[in-house]
DSSP file (Angstrom, degrees, kcal/mol; ACC not computed):
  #  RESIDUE AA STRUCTURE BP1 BP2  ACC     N-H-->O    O-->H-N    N-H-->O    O-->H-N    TCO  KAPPA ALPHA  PHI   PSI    X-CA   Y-CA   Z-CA
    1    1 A X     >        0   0    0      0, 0.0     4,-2.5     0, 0.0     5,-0.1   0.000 360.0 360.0 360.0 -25.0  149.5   93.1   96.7
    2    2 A X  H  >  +     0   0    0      2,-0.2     4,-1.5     1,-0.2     0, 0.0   0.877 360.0  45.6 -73.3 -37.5  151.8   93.3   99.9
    3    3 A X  H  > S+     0   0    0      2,-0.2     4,-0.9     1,-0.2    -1,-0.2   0.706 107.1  53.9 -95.7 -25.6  149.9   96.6  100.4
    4    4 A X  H >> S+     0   0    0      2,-0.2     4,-2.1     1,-0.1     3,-1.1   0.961 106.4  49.2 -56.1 -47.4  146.6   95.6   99.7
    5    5 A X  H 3< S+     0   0    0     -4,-2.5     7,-0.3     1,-0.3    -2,-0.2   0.651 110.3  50.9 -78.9 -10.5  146.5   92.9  102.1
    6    6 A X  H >< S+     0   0    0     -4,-1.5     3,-0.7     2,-0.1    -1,-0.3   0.818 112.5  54.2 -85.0 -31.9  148.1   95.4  105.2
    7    7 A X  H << S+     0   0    0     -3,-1.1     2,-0.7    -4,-0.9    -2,-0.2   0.897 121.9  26.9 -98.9 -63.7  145.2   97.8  104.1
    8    8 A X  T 3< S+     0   0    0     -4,-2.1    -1,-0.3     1,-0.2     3,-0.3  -0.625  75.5 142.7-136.9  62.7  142.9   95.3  104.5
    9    9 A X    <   +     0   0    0     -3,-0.7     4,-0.2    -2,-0.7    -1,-0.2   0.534  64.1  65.5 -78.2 -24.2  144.4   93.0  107.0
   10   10 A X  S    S+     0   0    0      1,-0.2     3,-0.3    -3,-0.2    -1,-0.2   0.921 124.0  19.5 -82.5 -34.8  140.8   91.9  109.1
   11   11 A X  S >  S+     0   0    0     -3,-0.3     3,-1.8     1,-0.2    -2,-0.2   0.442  90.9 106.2-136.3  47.3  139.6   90.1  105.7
   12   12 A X  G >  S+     0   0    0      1,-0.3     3,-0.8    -7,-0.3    -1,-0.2   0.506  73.5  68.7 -63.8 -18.4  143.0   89.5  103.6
   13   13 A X  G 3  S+     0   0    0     -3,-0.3    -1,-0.3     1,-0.3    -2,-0.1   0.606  94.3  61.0 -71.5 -17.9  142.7   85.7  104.6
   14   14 A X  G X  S+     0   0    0     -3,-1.8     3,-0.7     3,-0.1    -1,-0.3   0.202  82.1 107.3 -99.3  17.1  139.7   85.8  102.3
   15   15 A X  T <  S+     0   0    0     -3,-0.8     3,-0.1     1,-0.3     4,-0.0  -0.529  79.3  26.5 -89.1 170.7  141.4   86.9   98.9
   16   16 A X  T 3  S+     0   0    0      1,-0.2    -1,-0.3    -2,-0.1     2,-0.2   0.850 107.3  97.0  47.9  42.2  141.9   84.7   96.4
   17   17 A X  S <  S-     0   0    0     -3,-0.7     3,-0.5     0, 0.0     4,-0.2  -0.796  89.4 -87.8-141.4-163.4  138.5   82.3   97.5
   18   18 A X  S >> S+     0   0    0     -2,-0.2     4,-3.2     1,-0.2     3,-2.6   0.603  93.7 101.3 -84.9   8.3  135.2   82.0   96.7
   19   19 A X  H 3> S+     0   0    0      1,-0.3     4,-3.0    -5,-0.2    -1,-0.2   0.814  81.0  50.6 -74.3 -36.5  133.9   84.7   99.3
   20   20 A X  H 34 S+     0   0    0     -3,-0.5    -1,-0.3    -6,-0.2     4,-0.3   0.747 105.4  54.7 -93.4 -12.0  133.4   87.4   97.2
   21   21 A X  H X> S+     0   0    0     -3,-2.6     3,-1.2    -4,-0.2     4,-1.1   0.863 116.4  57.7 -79.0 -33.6  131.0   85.0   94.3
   22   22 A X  H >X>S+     0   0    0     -4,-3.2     4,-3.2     1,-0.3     3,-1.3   0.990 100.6  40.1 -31.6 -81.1  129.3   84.5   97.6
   23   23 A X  H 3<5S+     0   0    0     -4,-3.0     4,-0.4    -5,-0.3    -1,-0.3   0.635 112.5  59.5 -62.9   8.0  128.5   87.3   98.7
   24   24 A X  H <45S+     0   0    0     -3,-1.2    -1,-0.3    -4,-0.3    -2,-0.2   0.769 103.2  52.1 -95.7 -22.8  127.6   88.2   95.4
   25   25 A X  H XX5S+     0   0    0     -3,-1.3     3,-3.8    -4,-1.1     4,-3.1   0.804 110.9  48.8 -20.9 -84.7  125.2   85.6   95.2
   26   26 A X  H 3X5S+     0   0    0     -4,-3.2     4,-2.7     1,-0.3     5,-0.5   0.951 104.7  58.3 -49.5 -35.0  123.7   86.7   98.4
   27   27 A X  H 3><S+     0   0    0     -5,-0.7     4,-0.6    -4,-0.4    -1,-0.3   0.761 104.8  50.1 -69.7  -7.2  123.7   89.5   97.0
   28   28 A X  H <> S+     0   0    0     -3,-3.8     4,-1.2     2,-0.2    -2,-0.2   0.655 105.9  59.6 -77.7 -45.0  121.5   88.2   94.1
   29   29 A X  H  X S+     0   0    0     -4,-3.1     4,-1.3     2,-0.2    -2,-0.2   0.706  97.7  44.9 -82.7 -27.1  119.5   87.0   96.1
   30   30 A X  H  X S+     0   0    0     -4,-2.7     4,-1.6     2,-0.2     5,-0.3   0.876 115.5  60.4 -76.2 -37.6  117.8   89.9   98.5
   31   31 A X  H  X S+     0   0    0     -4,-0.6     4,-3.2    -5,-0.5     5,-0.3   0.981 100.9  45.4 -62.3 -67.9  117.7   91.6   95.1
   32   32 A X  H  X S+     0   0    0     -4,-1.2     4,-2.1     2,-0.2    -1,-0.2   0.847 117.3  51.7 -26.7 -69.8  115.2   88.7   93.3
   33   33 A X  H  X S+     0   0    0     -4,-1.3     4,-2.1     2,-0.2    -1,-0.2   0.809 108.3  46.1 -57.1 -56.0  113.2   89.0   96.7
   34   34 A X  H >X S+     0   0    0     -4,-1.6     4,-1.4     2,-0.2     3,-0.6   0.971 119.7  44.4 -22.6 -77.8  112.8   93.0   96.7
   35   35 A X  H 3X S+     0   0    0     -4,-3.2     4,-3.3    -5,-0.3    -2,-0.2   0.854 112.5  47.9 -63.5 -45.3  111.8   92.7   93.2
   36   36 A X  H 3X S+     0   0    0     -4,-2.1     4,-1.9    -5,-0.3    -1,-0.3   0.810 111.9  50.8 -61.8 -40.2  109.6   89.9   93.5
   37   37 A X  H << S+     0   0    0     -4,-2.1     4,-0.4    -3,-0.6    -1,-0.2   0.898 105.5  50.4 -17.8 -78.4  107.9   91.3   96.2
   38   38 A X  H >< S+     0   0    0     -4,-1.4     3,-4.1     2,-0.2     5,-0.5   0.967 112.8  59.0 -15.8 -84.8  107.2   94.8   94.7
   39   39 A X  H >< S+     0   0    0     -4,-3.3     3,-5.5     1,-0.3    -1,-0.2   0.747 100.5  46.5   2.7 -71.6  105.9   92.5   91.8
   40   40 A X  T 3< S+     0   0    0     -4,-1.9    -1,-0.3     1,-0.4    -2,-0.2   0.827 113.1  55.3 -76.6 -23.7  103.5   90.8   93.8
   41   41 A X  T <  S-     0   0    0     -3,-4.1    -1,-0.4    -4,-0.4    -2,-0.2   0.195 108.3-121.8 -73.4  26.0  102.5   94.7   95.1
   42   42 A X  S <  S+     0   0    0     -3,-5.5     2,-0.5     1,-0.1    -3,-0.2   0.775  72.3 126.9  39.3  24.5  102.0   95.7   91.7
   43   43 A X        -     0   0    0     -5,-0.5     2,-0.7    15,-0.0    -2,-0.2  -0.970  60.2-123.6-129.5 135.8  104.7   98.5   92.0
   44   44 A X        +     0   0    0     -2,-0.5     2,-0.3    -6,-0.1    -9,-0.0  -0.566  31.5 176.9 -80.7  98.0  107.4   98.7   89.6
   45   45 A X        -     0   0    0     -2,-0.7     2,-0.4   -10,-0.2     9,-0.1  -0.644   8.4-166.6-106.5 147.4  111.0   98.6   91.0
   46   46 A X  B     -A   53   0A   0      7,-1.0     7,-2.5    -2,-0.3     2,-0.3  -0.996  14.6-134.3-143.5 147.4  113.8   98.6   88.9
   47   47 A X        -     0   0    0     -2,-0.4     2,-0.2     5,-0.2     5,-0.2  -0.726  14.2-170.0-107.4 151.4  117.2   97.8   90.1
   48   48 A X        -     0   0    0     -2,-0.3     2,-0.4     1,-0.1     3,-0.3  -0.753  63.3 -63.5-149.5 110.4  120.3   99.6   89.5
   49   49 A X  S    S-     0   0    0     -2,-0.2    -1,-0.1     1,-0.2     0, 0.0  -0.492 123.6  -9.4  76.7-123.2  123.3   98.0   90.5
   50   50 A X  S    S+     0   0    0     -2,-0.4    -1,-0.2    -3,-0.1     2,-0.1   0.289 126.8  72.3-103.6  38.2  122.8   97.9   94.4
   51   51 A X        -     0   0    0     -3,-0.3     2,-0.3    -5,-0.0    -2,-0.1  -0.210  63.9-142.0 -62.8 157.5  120.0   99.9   94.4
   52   52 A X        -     0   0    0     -5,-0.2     2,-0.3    -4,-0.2    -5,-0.2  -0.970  10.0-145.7-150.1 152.5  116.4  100.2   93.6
   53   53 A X  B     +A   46   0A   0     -7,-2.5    -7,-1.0    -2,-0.3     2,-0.1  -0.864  23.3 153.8-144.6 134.9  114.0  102.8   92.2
   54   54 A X        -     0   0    0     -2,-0.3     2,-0.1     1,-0.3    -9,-0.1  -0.295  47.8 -66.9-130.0 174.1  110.5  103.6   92.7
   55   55 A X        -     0   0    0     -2,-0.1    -1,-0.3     1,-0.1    53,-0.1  -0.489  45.1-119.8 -67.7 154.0  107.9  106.0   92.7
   56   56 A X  S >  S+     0   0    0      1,-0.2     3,-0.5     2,-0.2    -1,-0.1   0.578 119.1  54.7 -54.3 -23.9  108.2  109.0   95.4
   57   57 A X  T 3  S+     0   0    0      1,-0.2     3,-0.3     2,-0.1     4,-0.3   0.719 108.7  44.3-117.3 -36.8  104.8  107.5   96.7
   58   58 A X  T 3  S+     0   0    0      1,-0.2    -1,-0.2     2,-0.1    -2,-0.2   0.312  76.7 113.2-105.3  26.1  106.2  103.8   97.2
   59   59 A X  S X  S+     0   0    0     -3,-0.5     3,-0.9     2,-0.2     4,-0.3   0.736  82.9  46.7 -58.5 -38.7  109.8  105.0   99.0
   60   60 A X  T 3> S+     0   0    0     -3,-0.3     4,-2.7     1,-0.3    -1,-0.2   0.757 107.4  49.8 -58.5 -49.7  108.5  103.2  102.4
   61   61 A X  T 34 S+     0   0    0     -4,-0.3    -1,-0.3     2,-0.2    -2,-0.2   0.383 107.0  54.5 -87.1  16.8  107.4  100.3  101.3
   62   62 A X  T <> S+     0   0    0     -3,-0.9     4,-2.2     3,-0.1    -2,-0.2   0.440 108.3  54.8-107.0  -7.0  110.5   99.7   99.4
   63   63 A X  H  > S+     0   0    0     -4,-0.3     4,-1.7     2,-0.2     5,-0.3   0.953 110.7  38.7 -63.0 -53.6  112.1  100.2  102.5
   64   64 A X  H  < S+     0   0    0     -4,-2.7    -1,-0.2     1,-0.2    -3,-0.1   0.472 115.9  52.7 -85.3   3.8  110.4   97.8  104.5
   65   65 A X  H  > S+     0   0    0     -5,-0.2     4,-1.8     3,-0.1    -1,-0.2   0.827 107.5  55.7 -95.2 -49.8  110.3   95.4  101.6
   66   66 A X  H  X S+     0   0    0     -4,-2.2     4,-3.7     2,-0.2    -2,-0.2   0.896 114.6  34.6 -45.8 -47.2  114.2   96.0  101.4
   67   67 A X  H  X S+     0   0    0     -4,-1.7     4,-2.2     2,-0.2     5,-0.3   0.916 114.4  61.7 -79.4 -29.7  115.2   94.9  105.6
   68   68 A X  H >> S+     0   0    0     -5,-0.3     4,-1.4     2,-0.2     3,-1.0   0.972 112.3  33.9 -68.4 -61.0  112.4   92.3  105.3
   69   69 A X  H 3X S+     0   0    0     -4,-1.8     4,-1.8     2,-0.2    -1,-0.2   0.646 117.6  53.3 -31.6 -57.4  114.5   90.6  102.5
   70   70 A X  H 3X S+     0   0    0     -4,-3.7     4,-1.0     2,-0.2     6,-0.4   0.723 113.3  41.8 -28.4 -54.0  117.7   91.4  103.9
   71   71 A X  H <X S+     0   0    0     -4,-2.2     4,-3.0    -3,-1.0    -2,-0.2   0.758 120.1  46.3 -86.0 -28.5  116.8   89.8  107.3
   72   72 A X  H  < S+     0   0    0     -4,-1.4    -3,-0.2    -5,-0.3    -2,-0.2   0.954 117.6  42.0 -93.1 -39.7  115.1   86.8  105.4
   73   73 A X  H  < S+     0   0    0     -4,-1.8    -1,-0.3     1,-0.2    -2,-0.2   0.781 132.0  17.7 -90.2 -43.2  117.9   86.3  103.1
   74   74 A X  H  < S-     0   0    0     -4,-1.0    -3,-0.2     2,-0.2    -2,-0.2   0.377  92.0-116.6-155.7 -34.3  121.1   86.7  105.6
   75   75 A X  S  < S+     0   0    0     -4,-3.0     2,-0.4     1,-0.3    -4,-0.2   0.541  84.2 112.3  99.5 -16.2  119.6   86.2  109.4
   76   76 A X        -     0   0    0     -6,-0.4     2,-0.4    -5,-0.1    -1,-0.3  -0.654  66.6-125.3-116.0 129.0  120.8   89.8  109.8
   77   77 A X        -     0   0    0     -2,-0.4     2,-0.1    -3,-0.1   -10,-0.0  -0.872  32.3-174.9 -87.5 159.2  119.5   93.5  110.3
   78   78 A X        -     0   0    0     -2,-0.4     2,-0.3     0, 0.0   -11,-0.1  -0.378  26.2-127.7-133.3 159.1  120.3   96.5  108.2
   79   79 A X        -     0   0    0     -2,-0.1     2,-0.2     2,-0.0     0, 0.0  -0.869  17.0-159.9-127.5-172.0  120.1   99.7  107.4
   80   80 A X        -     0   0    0     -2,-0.3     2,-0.3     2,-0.0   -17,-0.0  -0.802   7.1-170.0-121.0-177.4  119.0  101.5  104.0
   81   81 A X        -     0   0    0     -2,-0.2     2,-0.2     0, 0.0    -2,-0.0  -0.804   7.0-159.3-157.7 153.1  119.8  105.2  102.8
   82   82 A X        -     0   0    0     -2,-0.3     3,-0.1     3,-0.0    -2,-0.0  -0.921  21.9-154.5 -98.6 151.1  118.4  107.2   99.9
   83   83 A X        -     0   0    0      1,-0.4     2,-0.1    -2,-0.2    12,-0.1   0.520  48.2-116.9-133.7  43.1  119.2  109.9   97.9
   84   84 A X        -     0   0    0      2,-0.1    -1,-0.4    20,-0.0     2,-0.2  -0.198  44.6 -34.1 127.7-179.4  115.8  111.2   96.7
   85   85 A X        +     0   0    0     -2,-0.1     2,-0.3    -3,-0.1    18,-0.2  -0.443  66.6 137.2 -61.9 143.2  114.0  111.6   94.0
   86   86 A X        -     0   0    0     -2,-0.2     2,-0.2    18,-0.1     5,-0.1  -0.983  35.3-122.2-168.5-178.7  115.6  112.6   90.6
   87   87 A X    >   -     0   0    0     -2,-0.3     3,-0.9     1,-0.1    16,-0.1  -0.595  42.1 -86.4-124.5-171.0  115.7  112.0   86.9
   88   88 A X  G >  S+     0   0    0      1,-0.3     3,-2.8     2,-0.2    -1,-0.1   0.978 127.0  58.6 -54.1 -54.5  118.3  110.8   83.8
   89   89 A X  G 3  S+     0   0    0      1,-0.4    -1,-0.3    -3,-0.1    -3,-0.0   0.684 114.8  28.3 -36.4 -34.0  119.1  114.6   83.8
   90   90 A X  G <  S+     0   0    0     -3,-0.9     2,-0.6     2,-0.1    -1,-0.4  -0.004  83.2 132.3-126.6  21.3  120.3  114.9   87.3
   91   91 A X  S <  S+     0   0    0     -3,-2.8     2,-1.0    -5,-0.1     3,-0.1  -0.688  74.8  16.6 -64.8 107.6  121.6  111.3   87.8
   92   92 A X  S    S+     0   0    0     -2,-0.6     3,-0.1     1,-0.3    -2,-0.1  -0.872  97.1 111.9 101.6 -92.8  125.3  111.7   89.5
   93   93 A X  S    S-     0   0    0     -2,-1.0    -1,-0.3     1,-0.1     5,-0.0   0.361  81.0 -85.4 -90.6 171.0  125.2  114.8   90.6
   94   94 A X        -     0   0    0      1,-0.1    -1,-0.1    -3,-0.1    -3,-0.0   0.132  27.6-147.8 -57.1 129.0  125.2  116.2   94.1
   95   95 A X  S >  S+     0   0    0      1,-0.2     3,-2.2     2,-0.2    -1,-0.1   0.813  93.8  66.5 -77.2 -37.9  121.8  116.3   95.2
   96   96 A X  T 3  S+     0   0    0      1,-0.3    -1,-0.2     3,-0.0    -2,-0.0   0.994 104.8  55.3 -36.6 -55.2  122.5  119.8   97.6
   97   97 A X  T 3  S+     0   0    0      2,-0.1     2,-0.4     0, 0.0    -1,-0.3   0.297  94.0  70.2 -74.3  13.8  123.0  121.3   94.0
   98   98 A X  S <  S-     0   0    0     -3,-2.2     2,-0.5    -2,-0.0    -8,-0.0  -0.908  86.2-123.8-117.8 152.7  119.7  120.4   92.3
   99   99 A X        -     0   0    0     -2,-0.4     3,-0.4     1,-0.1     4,-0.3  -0.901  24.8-104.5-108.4 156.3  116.6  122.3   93.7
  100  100 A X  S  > S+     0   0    0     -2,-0.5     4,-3.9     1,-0.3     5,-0.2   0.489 115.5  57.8 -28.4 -47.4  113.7  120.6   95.1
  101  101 A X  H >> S+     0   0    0      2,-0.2     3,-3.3     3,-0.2     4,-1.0   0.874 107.6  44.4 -41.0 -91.3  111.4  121.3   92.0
  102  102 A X  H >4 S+     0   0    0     -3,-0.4     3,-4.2     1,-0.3    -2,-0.2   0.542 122.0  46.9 -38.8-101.5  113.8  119.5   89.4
  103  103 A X  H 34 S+     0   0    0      1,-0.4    -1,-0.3    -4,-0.3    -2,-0.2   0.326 105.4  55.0   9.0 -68.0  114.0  116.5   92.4
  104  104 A X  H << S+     0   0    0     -4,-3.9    -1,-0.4    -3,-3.3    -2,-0.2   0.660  76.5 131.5 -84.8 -18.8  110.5  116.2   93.3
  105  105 A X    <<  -     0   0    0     -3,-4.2     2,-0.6    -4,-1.0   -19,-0.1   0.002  40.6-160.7 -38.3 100.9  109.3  115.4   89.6
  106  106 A X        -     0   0    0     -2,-0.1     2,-0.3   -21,-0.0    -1,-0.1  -0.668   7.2-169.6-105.4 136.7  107.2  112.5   89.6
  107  107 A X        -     0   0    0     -2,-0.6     2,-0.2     1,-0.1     0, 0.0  -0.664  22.2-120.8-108.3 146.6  106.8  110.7   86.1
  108  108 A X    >>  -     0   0    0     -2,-0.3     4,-3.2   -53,-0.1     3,-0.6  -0.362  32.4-102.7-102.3 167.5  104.2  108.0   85.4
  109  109 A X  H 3> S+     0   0    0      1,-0.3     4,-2.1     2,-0.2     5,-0.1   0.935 123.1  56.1 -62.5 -37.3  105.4  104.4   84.2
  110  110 A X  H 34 S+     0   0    0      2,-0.2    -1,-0.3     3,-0.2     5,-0.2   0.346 107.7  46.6 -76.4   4.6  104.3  105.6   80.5
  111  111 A X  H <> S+     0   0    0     -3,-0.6     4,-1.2     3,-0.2    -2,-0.2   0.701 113.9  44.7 -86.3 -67.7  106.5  108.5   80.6
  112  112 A X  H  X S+     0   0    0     -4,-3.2     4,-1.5     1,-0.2    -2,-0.2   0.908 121.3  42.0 -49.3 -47.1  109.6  106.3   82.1
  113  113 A X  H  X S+     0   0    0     -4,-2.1     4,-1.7     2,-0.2    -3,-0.2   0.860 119.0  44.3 -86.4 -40.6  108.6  103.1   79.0
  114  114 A X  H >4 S+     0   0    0      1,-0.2     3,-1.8     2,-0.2     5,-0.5   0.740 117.9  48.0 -86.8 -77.5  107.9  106.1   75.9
  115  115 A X  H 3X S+     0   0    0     -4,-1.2     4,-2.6     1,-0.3    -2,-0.2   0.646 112.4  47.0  -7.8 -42.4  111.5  107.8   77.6
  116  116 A X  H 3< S+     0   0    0     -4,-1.5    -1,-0.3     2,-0.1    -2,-0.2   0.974 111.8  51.0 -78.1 -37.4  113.3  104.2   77.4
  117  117 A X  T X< S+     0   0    0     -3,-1.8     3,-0.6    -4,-1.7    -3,-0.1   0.965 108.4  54.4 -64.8 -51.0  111.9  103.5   73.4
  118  118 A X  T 34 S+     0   0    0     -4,-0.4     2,-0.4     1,-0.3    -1,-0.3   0.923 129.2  14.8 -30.9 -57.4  113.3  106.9   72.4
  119  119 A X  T 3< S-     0   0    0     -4,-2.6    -1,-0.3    -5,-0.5     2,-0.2  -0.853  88.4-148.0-135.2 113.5  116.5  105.9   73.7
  120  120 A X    <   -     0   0    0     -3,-0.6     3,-0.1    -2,-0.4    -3,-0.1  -0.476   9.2-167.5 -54.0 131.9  116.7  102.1   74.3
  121  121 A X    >   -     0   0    0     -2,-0.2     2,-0.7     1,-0.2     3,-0.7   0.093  31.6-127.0-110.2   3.0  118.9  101.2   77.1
  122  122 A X  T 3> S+     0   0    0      1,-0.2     4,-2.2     2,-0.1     5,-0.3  -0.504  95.0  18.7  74.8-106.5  119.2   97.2   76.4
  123  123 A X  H 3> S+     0   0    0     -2,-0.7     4,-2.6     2,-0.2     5,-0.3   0.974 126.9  54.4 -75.3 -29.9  118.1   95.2   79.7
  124  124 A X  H X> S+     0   0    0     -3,-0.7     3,-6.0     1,-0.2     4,-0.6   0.792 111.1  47.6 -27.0 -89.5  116.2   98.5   81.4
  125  125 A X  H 3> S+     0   0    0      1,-0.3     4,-3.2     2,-0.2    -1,-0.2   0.538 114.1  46.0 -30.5 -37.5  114.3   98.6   78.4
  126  126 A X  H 3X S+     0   0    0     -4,-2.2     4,-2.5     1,-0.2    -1,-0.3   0.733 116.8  41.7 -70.9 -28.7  113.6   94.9   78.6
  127  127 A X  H <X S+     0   0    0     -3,-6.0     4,-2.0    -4,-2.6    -2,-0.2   0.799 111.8  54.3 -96.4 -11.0  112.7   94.8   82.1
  128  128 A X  H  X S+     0   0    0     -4,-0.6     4,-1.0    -5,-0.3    -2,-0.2   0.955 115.5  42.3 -80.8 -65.2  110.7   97.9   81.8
  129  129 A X  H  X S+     0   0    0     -4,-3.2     4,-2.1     2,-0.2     3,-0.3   0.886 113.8  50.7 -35.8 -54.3  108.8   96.1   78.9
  130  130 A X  H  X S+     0   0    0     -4,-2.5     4,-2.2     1,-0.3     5,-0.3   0.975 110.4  47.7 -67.5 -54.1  108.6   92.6   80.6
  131  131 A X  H  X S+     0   0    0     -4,-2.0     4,-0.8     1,-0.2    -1,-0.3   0.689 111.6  54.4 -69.2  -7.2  107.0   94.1   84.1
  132  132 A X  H >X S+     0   0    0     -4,-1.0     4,-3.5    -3,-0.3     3,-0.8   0.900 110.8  43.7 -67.1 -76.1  104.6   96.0   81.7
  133  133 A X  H 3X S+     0   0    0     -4,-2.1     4,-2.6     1,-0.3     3,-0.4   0.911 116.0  48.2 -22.2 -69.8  103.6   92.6   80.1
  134  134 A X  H 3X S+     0   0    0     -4,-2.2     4,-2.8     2,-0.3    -1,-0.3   0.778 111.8  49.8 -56.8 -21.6  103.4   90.9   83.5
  135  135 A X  H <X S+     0   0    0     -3,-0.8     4,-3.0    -4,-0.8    -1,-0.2   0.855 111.6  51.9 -72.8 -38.9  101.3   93.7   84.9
  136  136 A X  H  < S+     0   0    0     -4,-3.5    -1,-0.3    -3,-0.4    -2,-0.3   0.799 107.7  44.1 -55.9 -56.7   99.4   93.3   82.3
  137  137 A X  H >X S+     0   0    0     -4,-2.6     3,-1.8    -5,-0.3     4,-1.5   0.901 105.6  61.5 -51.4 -58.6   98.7   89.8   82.3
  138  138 A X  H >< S+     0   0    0     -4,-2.8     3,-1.0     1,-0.2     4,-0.4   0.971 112.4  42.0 -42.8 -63.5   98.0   89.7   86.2
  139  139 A X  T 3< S+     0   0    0     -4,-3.0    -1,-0.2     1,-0.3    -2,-0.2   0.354 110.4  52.7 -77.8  19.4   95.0   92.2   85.5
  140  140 A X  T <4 S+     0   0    0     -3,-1.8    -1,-0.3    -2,-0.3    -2,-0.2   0.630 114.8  42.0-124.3 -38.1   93.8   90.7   82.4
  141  141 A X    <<        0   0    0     -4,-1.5    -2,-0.2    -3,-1.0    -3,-0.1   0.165 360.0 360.0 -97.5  -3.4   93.5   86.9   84.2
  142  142 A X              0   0    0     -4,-0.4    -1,-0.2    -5,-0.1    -3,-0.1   0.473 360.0 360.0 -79.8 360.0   91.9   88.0   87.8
């Protein structure tokens, strides 16, 4: 512990408190906005972990949906990073080492939804379903 806290002497006064359910929270919270957002663009983000993924076609606007969220949630500016398109197949490894083809492969939503039934993933699969539903609903009720 002696040697954690010299590692990481600027915010070692904060161990042991609540700062990190904070910020985890906060972190809860840009996410909920991003997604709800998207939502409300009809395009279907799904988060993973602290992350998002989208269509190749909607990478911009999930950018500017990301700092807008950020800023609204926190007061703050940001930056984002990507690291491209890819699929389950190529998930983890080093993006230099995949070529462009494999990368650039763009999948439809019914592609992504029959892929999850095959092999259920638990909450994907659930959220994959629900934003189907809602999508569904919204264009059924205009």
């Amino acid at each position: 512990m002696t040697l954690l806290r010299q590692r990481h002497e600027p915010i070692a006064h904060l161990f042991n408190t609540t700062a990190g359910l904070e910020a985890q929270f906060i972190d809860s919270e840009i996410a909920m906005m991003v997604m709800q957002k998207m939502m409300d663009e009809e395009i279907l983000v799904l988060p993973i972990h602290d992350s998002f993924i989208v269509r190749v076609g909607h990478k911009s606007t999930l950018n500017d949906v990301m700092l807008e969220s950020f800023q609204a949630v926190t007061g703050r500016l940001t930056s984002t990073s990507e690291t491209g398109p890819s699929t389950k197949e190529l998930f983890g490894m080093n993006i230099e080492k995949t070529d462009i083809e494999s990368r650039s492969r763009v999948i439809t939503l019914e592609e992504a939804f029959d892929s999850e039934i095959k092999m259920p993933s638990g909450l994907m699969h659930d959220f994959v379903a629900s934003w189907r539903r809602y999508h569904y609903a919204r264009n059924t009720y205009k």
